[in-house]
C-alpha positions as CSV (number, residue, x, y, z in Angstrom):
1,X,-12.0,-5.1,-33.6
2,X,-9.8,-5.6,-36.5
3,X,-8.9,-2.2,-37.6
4,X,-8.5,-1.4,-33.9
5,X,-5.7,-4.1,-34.6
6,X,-4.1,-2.1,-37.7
7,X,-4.1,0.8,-35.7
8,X,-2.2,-1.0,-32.8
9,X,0.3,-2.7,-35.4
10,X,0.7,0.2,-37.2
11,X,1.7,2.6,-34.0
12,X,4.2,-0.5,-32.2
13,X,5.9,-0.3,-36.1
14,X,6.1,3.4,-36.2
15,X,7.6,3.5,-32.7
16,X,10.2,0.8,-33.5
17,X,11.1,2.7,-36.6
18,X,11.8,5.7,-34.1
19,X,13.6,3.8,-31.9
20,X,16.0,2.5,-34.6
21,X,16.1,6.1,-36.1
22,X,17.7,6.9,-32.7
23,X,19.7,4.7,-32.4
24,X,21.0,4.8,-36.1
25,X,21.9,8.4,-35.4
26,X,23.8,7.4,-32.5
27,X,20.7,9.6,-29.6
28,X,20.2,6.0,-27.9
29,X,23.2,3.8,-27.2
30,X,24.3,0.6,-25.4
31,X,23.7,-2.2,-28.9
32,X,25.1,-2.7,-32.4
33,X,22.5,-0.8,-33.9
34,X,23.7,2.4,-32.4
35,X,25.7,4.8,-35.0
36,X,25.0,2.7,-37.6
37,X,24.5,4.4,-40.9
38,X,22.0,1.8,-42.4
39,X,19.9,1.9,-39.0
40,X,19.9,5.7,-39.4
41,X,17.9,5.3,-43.1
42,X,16.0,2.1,-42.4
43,X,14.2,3.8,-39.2
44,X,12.0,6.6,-40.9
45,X,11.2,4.1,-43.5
46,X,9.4,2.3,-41.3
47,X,7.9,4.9,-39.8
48,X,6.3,5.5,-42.6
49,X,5.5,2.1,-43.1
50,X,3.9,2.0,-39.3
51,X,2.0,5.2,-40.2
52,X,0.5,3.4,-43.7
53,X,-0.8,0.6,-41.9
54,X,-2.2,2.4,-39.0
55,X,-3.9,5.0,-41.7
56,X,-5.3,1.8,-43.6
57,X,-6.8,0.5,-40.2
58,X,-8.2,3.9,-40.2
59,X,-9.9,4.3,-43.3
60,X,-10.8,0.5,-43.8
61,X,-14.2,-0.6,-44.4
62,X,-16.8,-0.5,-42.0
63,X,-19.1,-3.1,-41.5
């Protein structure tokens, strides 16, 4: 149950980090966040982010 959880967490982060990606680079409009440079950056870092905790729930220890 609880590295289903990780896995969960980890996938809704990634997918936020897209969806500020896109709207950083201006692809989703209609808030602040869209065409903002700093948006733009910040989005594929947390995809990566997303992806290391959803690998982590992965991997973790079975018992």
């Amino acid at each position: 149950m609880r590295k289903s959880l990780w896995v969960v967490v980890g996938g809704v982060v990634a997918v936020l980090g897209l969806l500020f990606t896109l709207q950083g680079t201006g692809v989703i409009g209609g808030s602040a966040m869209s065409g903002n440079t700093f948006w733009a950056v910040a989005g594929p870092i947390i995809i990566v982010i997303g992806l290391v905790v959803a690998a982590a729930g992965v991997r973790g220890r079975g018992r």
